[in-house]
N, C-alpha and C positions, 0 to 999 in steps of 0.2 A: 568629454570623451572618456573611454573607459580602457583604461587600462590591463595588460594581460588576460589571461582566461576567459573566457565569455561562452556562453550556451542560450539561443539566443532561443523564443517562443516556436520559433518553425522550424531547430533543429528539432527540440523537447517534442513535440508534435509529429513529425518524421518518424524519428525514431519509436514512438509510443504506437505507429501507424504498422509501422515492422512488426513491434512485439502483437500486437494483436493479429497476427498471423495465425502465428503460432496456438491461438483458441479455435479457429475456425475449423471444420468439421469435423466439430468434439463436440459432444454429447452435452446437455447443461448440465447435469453432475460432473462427467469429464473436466468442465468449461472453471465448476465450483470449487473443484478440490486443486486444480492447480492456484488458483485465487488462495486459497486455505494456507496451501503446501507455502506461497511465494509469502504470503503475508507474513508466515510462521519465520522462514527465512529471515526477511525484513527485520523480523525484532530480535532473533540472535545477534544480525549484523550491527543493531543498535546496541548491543548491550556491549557486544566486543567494543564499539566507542565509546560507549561509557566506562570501558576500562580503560582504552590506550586515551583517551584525551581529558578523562576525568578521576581516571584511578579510584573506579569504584571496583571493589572486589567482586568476582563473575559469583562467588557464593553467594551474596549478601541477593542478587539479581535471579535469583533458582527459581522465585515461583513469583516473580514482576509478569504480571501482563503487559500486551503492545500498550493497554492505556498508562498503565504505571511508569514504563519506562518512558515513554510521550514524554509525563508531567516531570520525569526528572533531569532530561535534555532538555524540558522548558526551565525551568529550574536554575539548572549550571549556565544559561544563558547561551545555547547556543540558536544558532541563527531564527532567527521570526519566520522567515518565510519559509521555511524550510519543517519549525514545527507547526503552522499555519497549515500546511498541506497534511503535515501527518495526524492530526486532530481531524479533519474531514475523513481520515482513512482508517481511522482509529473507528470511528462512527459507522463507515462500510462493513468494515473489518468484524462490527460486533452484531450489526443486523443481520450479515450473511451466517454469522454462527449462531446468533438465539433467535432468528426468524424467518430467515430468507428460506430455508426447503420447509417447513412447516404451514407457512402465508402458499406459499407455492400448490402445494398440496391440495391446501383447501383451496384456494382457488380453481384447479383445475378441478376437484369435485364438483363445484357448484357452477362453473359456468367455463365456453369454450373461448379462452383468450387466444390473441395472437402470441407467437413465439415473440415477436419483438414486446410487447406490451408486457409480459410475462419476467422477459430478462432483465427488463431495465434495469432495475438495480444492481442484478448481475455487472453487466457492462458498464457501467456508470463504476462501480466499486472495482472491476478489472481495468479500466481506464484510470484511475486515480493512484491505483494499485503501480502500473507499471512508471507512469510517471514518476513517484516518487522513487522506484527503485534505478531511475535513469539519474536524475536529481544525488541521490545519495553517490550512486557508480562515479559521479562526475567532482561530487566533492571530496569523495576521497583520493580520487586522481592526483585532483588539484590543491589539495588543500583547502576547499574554501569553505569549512566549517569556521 
């Protein structure tokens, strides 16, 4: 039995179902730059934990990328599952900036995809995106880093 705090797969999913609201009839650039914007977020919020929990000075963190800071909350040994998701998002996170509107591009020069075929990646990395950022909201609540 599990004691205190608990966030169970069909809250995380509910709430991930909410946020994806908030993309819909927006543009896929619209759809791209809030994924960008939120991700960009994400890794300030990681690095202010790497100050308050690990006292690494926010100078030393000036030009850490989301992968860098990843490896250094894997590192200081904080939760598995928690960098287990941000390594998959780290991967989204870098495809949607060195290829995802470029692949896009050309794709759509050369042949006519469907919008769903088209965004998967999108969605797929705005989905993984939001997760973690419910995940994080939840551990800092509670403590459960």
């Amino acid at each position: 039995m599990h004691e205190g705090p608990f966030l169970s797969q069909e809250e995380i999913q509910a709430q991930v179902f909410a946020k994806l609201d908030d993309y819909k009839d927006k543009s896929m650039l619209e759809q791209y730059a809030m994924f960008m914007g939120k991700a960009q977020l994400l890794e300030f919020a990681l690095k202010g934990l790497l100050t308050r929990k690990y006292n690494v000075p926010p100078d030393d963190m000036e030009r850490w990328t989301l992968g860098k800071t990843k490896n250094e909350l894997k590192d200081r040994g904080l939760r598995v599952d928690f960098v287990s998701l941000l390594e998959s998002l780290v991967g989204h996170r870098n495809n949607m900036a060195h290829e995802f509107l470029a692949n896009n591009a050309i794709t759509r020069s050369i042949a006519n995809f469907s919008e769903r075929k088209l965004y998967g990646d999108l969605f797929r990395a705005v989905y993984e995106l939001e997760q973690i950022i419910i995940l994080y909201d939840w551990c800092e609540e509670h403590d459960g880093w």
